[in-house]
C-alpha positions in Angstrom: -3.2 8.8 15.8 -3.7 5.4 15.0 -1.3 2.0 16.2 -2.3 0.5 12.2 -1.1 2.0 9.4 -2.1 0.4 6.4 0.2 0.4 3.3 -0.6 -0.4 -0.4 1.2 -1.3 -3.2 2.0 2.0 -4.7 4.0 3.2 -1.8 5.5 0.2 -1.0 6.7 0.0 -4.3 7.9 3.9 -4.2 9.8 2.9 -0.8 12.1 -0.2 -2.1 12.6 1.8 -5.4 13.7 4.8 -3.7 15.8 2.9 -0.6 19.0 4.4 0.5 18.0 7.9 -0.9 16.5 11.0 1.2 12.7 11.4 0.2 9.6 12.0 1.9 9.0 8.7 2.7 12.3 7.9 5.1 10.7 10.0 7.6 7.1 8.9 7.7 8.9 5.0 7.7 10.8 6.2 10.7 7.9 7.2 12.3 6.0 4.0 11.4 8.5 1.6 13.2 8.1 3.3 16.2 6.7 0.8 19.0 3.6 0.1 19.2 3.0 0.7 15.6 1.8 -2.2 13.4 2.1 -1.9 9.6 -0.8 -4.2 7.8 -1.7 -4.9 4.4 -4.2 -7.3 2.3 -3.1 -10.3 1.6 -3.1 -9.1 -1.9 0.0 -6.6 -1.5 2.4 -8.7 -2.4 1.0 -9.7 -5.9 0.4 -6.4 -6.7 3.9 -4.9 -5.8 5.6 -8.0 -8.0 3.4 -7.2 -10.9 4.5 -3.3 -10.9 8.1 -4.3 -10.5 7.4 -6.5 -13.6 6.1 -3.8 -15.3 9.0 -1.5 -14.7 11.5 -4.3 -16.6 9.2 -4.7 -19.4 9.2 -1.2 -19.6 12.9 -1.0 -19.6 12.9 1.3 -15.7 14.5 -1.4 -14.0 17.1 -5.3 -14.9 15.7 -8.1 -13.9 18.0 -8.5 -11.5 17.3 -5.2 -9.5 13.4 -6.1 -9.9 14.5 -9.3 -7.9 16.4 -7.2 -5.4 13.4 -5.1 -5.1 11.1 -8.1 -4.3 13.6 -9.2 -1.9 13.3 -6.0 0.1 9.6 -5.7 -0.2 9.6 -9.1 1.2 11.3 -8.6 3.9 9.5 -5.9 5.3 7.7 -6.4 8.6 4.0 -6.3 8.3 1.0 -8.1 9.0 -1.5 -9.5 6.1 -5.1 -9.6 6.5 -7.6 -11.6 3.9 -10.9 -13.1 4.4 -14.4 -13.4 3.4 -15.2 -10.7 4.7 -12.4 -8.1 3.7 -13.7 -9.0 0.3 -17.1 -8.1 0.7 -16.3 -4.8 2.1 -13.6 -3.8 -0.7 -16.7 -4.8 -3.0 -19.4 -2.5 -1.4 -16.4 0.3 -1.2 -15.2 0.4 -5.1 -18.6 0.8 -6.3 -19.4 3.6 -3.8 -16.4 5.4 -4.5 -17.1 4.0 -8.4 -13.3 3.1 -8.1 -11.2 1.7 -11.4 -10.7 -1.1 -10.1 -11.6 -3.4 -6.7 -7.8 -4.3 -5.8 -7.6 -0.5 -4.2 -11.1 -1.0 -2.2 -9.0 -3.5 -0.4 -6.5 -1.2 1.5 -9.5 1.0 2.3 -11.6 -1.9 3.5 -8.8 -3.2 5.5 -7.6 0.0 7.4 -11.5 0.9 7.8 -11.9 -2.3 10.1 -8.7 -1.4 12.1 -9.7 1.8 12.5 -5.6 2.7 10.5 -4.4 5.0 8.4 -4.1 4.3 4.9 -0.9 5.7 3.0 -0.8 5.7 -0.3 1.4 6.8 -3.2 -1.7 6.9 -5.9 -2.9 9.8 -6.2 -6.3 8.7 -8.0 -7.2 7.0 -5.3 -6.9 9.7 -2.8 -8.8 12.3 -4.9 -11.5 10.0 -5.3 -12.1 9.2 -1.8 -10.2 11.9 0.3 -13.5 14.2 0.6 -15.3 10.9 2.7 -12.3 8.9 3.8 -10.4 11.5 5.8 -7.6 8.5 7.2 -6.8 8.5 3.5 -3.2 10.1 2.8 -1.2 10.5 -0.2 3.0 10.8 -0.2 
């Protein structure tokens, strides 16, 4: 088992929405604060986690107000961001191998590829498309 786990968007954004209830996820974030353990994302988590809360209040899923809440507790979680040149490249080279929608996922698998992490993910596209080559890949 890895010290990295690498977290994207989607299940970030499935934590915070489902905080205070009993789901899958309270265990495996238990068991990710454990010491020694170092949570890490791209640099680009954080954009990607706003725009989805967004989306949920256009839709009419979530006020403003608990979007804002949301981002609050998404912010405050304790991970490390990672984001350079060469991230970037590598997230490139890995969407169009995997022929992935788009390159924003590619980052997360770039990312816990160099750390030698696991990647946990809530998207289930992603993990079928790369789960048969990229066996640190898991889906909640």
């Amino acid at each position: 088992m890895s010290n990295w786990v690498c977290l994207d968007a989607s299940l970030v954004v499935q934590f915070i929405l489902n905080a205070g209830r009993e789901s899958p996820l309270l265990s495996l974030w238990e068991a990710w604060h454990q010491p020694g353990r170092v949570l890490v994302a791209p640099t680009l988590l954080y954009y990607e986690v706003s725009n989805a809360l967004h989306r949920y209040v256009l839709h009419g899923d979530l006020s403003p107000e608990q979007a804002t809440e949301a981002m609050e507790v998404a912010l405050e979680i304790d991970l490390s961001l990672y984001g350079d040149a060469d991230l970037h490249r590598r997230a490139m080279g890995i969407a169009l191998q995997f022929a992935l929608p788009a390159a924003y996922n590619a980052h997360y698998l770039a990312l816990a590829e160099r750390l030698g992490a696991e990647l946990w993910t809530a998207d289930q596209r992603l993990h079928q498309a790369v789960k048969d080559t990229l066996t640190w890949v898991h889906v909640v």
